[in-house]
Each structure stands twice: as C-alpha cells, then as structure tokens.
C-alpha positions as CSV (number, residue, x, y, z in Angstrom):
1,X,130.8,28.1,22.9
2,X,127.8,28.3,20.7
3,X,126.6,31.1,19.5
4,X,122.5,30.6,20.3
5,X,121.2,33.9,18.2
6,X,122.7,31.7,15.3
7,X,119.9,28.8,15.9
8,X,117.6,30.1,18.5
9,X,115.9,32.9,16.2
10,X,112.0,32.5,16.8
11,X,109.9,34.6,19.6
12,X,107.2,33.7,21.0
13,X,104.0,35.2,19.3
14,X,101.1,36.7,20.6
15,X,98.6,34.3,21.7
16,X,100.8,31.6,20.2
17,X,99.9,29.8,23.1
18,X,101.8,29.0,26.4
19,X,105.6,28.0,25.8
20,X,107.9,26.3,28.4
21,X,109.3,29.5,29.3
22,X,105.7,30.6,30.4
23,X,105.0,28.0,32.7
24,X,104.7,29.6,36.3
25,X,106.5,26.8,38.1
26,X,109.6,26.9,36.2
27,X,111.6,28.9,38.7
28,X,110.7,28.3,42.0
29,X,111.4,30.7,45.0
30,X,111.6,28.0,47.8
31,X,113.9,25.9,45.8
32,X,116.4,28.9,45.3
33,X,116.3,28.9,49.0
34,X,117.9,26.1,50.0
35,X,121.9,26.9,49.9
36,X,123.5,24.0,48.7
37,X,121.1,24.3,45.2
38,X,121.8,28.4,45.6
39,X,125.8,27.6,45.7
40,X,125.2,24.8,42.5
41,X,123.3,27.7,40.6
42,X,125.9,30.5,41.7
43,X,128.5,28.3,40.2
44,X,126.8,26.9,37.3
45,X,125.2,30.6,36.2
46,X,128.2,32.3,36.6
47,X,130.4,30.1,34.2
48,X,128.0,30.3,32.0
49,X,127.9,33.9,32.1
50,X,130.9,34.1,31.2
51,X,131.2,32.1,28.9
52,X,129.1,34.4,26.7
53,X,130.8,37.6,28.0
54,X,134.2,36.3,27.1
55,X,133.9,37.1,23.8
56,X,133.4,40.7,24.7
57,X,136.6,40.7,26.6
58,X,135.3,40.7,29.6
59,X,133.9,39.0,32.9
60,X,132.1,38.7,36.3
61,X,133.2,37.4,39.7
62,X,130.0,37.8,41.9
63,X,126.7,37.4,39.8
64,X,124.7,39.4,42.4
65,X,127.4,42.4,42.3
66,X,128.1,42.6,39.0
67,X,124.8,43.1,37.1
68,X,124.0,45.5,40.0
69,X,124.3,48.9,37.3
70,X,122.9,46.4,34.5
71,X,126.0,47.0,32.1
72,X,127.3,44.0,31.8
73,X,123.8,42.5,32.3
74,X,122.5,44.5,28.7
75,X,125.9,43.2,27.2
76,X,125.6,39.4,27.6
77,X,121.8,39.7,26.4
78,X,123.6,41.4,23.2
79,X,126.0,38.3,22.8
80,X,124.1,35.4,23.4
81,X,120.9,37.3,21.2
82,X,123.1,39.1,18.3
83,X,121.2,42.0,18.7
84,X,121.5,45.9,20.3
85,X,120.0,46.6,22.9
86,X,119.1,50.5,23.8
87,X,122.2,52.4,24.7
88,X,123.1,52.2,28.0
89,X,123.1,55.0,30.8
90,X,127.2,55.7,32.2
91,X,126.0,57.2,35.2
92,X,126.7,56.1,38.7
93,X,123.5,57.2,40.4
94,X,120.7,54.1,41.2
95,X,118.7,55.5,38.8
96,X,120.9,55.0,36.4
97,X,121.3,51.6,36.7
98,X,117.9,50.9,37.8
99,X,116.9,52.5,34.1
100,X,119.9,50.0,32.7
101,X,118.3,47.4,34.2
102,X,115.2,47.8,33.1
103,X,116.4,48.2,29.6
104,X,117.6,44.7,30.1
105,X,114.4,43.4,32.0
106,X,112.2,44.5,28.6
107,X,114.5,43.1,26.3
108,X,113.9,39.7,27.5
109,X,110.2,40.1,28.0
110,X,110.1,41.0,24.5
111,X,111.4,37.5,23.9
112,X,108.2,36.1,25.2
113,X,109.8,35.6,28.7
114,X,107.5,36.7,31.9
115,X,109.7,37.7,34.5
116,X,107.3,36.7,37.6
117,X,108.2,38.6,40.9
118,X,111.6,40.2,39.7
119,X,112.3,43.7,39.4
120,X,115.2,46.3,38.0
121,X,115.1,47.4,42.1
122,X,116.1,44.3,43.5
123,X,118.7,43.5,40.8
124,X,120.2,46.4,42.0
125,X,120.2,45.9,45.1
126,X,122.4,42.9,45.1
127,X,119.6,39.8,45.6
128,X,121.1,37.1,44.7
129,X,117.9,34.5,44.8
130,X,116.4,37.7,42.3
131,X,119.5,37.8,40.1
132,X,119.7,33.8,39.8
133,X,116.3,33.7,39.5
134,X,116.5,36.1,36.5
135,X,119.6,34.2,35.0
136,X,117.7,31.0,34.6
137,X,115.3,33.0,32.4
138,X,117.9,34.0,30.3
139,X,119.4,30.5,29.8
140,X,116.0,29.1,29.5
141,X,115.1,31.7,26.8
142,X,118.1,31.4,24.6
143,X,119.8,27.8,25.6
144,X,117.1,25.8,26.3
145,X,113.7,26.9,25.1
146,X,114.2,25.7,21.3
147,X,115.5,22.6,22.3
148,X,113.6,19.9,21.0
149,X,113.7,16.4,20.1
150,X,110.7,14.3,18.3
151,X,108.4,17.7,18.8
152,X,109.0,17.5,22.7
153,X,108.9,20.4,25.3
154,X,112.7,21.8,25.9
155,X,113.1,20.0,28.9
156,X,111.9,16.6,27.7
157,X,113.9,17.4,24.3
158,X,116.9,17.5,26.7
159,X,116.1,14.9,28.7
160,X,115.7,12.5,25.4
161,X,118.7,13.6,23.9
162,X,120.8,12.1,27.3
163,X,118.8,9.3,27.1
164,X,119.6,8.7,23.2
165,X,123.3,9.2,23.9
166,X,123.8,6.5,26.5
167,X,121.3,4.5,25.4
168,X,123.5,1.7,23.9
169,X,125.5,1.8,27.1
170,X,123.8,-1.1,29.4
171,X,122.9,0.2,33.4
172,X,122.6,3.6,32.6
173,X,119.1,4.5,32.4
174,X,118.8,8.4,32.6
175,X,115.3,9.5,34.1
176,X,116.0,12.9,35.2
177,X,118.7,15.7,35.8
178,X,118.6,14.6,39.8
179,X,119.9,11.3,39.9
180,X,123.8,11.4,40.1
181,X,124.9,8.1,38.8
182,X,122.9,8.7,35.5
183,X,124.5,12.2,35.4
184,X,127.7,11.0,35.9
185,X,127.1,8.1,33.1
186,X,125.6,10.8,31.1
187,X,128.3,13.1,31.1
188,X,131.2,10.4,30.6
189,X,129.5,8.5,28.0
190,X,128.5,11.9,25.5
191,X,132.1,12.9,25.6
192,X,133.4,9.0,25.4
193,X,135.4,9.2,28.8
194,X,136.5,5.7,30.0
195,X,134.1,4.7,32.6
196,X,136.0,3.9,36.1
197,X,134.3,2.9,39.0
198,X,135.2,6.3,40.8
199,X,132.3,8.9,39.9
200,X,134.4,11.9,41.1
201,X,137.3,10.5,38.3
202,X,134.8,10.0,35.7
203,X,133.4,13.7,36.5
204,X,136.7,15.0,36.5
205,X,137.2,13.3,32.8
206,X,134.4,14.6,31.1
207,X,134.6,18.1,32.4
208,X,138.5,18.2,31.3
209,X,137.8,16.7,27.7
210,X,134.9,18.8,27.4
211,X,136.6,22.3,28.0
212,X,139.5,21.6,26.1
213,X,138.0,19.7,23.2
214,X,134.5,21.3,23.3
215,X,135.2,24.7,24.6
216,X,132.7,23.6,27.6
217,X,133.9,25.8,30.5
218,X,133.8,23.9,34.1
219,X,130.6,25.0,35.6
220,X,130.0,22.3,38.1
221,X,133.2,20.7,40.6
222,X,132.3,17.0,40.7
223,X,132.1,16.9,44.7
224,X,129.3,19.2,44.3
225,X,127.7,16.3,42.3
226,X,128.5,13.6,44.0
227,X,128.7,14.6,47.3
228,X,124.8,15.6,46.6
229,X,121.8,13.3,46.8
230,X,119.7,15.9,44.2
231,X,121.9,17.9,42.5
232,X,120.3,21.3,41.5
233,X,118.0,20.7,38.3
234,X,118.6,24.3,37.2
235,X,122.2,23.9,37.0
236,X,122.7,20.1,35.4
237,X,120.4,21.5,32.8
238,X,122.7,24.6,32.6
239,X,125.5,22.5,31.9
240,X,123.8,19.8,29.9
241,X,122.4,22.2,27.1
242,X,125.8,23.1,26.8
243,X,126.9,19.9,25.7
244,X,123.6,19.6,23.5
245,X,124.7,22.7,21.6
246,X,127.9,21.3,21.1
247,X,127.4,18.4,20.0
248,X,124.4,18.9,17.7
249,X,126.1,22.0,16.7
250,X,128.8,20.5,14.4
251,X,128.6,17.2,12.5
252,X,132.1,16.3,13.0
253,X,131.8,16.4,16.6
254,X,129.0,13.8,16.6
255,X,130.9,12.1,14.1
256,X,133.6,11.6,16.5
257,X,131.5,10.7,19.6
258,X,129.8,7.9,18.1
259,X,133.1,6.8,16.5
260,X,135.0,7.0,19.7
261,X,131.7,5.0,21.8
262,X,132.3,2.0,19.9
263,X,136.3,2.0,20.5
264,X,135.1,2.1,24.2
265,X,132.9,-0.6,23.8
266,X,135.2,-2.8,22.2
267,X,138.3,-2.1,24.8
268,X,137.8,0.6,27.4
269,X,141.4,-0.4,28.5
270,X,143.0,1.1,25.8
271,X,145.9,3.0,27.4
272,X,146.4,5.0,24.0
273,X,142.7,6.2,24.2
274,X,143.6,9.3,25.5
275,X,146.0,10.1,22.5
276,X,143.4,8.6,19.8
277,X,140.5,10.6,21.1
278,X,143.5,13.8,20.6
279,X,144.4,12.3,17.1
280,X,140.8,12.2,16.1
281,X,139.4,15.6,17.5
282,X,142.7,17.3,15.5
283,X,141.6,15.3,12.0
284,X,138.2,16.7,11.9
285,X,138.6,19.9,13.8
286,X,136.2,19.5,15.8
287,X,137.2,22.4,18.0
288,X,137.5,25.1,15.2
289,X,134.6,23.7,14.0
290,X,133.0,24.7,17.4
291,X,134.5,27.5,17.8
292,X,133.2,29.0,14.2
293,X,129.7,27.4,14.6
C-alpha cells in the first residue's frame, strides 16, 4: 500500500479557509445508522486499517474493540503520517486509555481535522457509529483530502479521475460512488479486467488482480455491491482512493493499465490475457514498484 505521509505532507493553515475535511456534512450521523451502510463501512474501514498497521506487524479484528485503549489507534496515525505521536500510557485503567485516546484525537485535529460530536469517552466505550465515524476522518485526512485533479475538491478529484479512466470505454458513464454498474465498470476497467456480463464475476476480477498485483487488500465482497441499490459512499471512496494512490503512485503501473486497455479493446477474448497481464506486471515491476513507493 501507499505510504500517504510520503505525498500528503501539507496541513491545513490557520484561516486558510475551509477545506473538504471541514465541511460539516461530510460524516453524517443518520447515514451511519442505517446497518447495511454501517456493515459496508465496518468492512471497508477495517481492511483499510489494516492495511496501514500491517507494516507494524500487527492487526485488528473488531474496529470498535480494538481502538478501545487507543494503542493501536496512536500507531496507525504514526504509519499512515510518518510521524511520533506522544508516548503512549501501558496502563489498563479507563483513564489510561481515555488519555491514549485523546493523544490520538489531538493529533488529527492538529491536521486541520474537526472532529464534530466525537470524544476519547465514547471511543472507549466501544461505539461503533463514533469509532467509524472517526475512521472516515482519518482516511479523509490522509487518503483523500489532497486528492485532486484539474484544482477540484478531493471528492470531485476522485470522482474525475474514475471518470478519466473509463472514459474511452463506451456505456460506462460514472456519476457518482452510488451507482453499482458504473462502480463495477469502474473497478474492472482501471485494473483492465475482461468485462463479462456477470457483475459479481467482474467484481470478483478486479478485487483478485488488484490485491495481488497492486497490493489492494479486499475491502468490499462484491455481493455487498451488488446485492445493494446505494452502496455506502464512504466506503467505495475508501476503496477507490486506494486504487488512485496506486495507480498515480508509480508510472509503470499506469503504463501498464493503458497498455493492457487497448489489448482489451482490440480482443477481450483473449484466453492468454490473464498470463499477459502476469507477463507484463513482472517486466516492469509494477508491484515492487508499489511496494517501495
């Protein structure tokens, strides 16, 4: 995965006016309540996590448990930021981990980020709607916020980058991160998957080529895509940075995308596409390049 302290290095300066990660409405209380979007984010925020913690040798299993004594919490902030954070109290008490929490809580305010309605006490508590609430922060502060394309907000700078990547594809026309058959086009076309007429197999493709050519962990199970009429925005934009990083990340890998597309526009029924797409990522490395970036 990406390292983001390597690209995302600016904070947000006082009176600097508002940035996307100020705007009140970006995380929304009533839409975390629904539990088919809380299950997507669950999912989605959790692989994610973990992406970024795996390079510390470690993991979590439940993401409202396991932040609880804010530990592992002030760790991931130091991976994904390449910076210390104050060291962190070993006690077992709740005060302890309400004070690790906390430690946690200002580092990411210091990065500009309001943290509206969510508090070291409830993190340790266990609520999950506070502790999802307060991982889509994080990933909008360090994987999304400097996204940008043509001077655009993050999301919109996201947004145009899917649209730029299928855009010589003809019927896919992506308009936002709800509507499933553009996500599923999206997704299949930016990692040059053969296009069936089964979305679940097409899902299935592009997540499999995408963690092991990428490093992309699964965040999503395609059921929960398509057996959804609006996916969860918060987590298709999770999963979709990730790919963004990727991809605009190393040279090669673009290189190979685009040269890969136009194979796919010229036969998709290649039966050795598979094994060229495996020929091409070895020749220019795209996943050490990845990996080093």
């Amino acid at each position: 995965m990406v390292d983001y302290h390597a690209t995302n290095n600016q904070q947000s300066s006082p009176g600097g006016g508002q940035t996307y990660m100020e705007q009140p409405d970006e995380w929304d209380r009533d839409l975390l309540l629904d539990p088919a979007w809380e299950r997507q984010q669950r999912k989605t925020f959790t692989a994610w996590c973990n992406s970024h913690l795996r390079k510390s040798g470690t993991q979590i299993d439940n993401i409202e448990e396991d932040f609880r004594d804010g530990l592992k919490l002030m760790l991931l902030l130091e991976v994904i930021s390449g910076e210390r954070l104050p060291k962190p109290e070993r006690g077992k008490m709740r005060v302890h981990k309400i004070n690790n929490v906390n430690k946690a809580l200002d580092f990411i305010a210091s990065k500009g980020v309001k943290l509206v309605s969510i508090g070291a006490e409830e993190i340790v508590d266990g609520n999950a709607k506070m502790t999802l609430g307060m991982i889509w922060t994080i990933i909008l502060r360090f994987a999304i916020q400097d996204i940008s394309v043509e001077e655009t907000s993050a999301k919109e700078g996201l947004l145009l980058w899917c649209q730029r990547k299928t855009a010589p594809y003809k019927n896919v026309n992506v308009q936002n991160f709800h509507i499933r058959a553009c996500l599923v086009t999206c997704l299949s076309v930016c990692l040059s998957v053969c296009l069936q007429d089964d979305p679940i197999t097409n899902l299935n493709n592009a997540f499999e080529v995408a963690e092991k050519y990428l490093d992309i962990p699964k965040m999503l199970d395609a059921e929960d895509i398509v057996g959804t009429v609006r996916p969860d925005e918060k987590a298709i934009m999770t999963y979709v940075s990730s790919f963004y990083h990727a991809f605009s990340g190393a040279q090669k890998a673009e290189t190979a995308a685009n040269r890969i597309c136009k194979v796919l526009a010229v036969n998709q029924e290649n039966e050795n596409l598979m094994e060229d797409y495996e020929k091409l990522a070895s020749d220019v490395s795209v996943d050490r390049a990845l990996m080093e970036y």
